[in-house]
C-alpha positions as CSV (number, residue, x, y, z in Angstrom):
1,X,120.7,81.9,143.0
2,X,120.1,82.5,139.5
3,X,116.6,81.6,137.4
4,X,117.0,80.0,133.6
5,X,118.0,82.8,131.1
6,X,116.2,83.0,128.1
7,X,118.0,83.2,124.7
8,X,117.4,85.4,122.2
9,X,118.7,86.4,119.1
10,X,119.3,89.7,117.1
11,X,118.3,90.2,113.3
12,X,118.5,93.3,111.3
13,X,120.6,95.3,109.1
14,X,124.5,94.7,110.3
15,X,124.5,98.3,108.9
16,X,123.4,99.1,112.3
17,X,126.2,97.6,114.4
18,X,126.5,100.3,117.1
19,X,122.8,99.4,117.9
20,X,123.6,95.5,117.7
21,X,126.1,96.4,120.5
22,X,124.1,98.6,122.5
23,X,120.9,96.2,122.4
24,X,123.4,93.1,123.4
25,X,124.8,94.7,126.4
26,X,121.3,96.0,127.3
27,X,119.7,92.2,126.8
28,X,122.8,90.7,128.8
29,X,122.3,93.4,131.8
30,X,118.4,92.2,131.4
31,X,119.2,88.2,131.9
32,X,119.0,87.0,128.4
33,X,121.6,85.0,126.9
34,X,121.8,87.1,123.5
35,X,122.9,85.4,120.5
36,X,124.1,88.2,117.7
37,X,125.6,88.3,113.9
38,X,129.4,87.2,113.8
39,X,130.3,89.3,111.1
40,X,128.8,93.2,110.4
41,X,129.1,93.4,106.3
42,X,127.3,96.6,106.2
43,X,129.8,98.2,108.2
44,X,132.8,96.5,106.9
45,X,133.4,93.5,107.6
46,X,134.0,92.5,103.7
47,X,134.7,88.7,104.4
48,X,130.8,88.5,104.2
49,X,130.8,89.0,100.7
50,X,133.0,86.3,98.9
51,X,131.6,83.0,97.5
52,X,129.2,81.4,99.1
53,X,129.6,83.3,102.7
54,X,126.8,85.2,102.6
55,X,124.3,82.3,101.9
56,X,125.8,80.0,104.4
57,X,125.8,83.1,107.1
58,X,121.7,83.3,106.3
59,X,121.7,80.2,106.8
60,X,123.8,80.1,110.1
61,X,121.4,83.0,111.4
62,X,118.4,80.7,111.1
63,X,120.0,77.9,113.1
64,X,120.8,80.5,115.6
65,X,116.7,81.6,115.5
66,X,116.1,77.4,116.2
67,X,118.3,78.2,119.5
68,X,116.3,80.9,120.7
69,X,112.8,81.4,122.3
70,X,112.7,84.9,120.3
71,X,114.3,87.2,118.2
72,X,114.8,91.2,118.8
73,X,114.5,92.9,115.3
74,X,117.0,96.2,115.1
75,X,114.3,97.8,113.4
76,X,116.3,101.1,113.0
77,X,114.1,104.1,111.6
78,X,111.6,101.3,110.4
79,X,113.9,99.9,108.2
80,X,113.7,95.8,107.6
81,X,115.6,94.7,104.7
82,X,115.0,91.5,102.6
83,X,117.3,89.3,104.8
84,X,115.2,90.3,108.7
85,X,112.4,90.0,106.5
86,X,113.1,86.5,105.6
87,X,114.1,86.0,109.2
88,X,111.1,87.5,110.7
89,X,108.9,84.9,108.4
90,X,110.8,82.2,109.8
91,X,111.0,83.1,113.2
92,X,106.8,83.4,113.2
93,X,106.6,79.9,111.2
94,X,108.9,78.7,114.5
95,X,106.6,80.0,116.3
96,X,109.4,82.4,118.4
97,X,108.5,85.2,120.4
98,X,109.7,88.5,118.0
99,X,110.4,92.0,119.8
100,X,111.1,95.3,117.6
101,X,113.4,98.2,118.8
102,X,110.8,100.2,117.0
103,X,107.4,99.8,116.5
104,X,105.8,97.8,113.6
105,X,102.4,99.1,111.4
């Protein structure tokens, strides 16, 4: 009844969490299987930012790229900070499929 669904997985700014939301009920609706951020540090979530959380959370993410066949950059009036950045390299080196919200120059 139902084909294989994809998984994907969201990178960008967790300052942009309304569009993390919107983009993974939107993926969902679309059949993917939509892997996100477990913690939004831009927009509050302050356990991000004791000892050692962030870097193992970066690291986390990119074990969550490994998962997927692509990622879906949350591109949000262009912006991509260091951290997508370093998740866009390694997503492309992994050969993954990568999708902007907005588009790329």
């Amino acid at each position: 009844m139902y084909k294989d669904f994809p998984i994907i997985t969201l990178c960008g700014s967790t300052r942009f969490k309304d569009e993390f939301l919107r983009i993974q009920k939107e993926l969902t609706l679309e059949g993917w299987i939509v892997i996100s951020v477990g913690l939004f540090g831009h927009s509050g979530d302050n356990e991000v930012w004791t000892e050692d959380t962030k870097e193992m959370l970066d690291y986390m993410h990119k074990r969550k790229i490994d998962l997927a066949e692509a990622i879906y950059v949350i591109n949000v009036g262009g912006y991509i900070g260091s951290s997508t950045r370093s998740e866009i390299e390694y997503a492309k080196a992994h050969e993954k499929k990568i999708i902007y919200l907005e588009p790329v120059e």
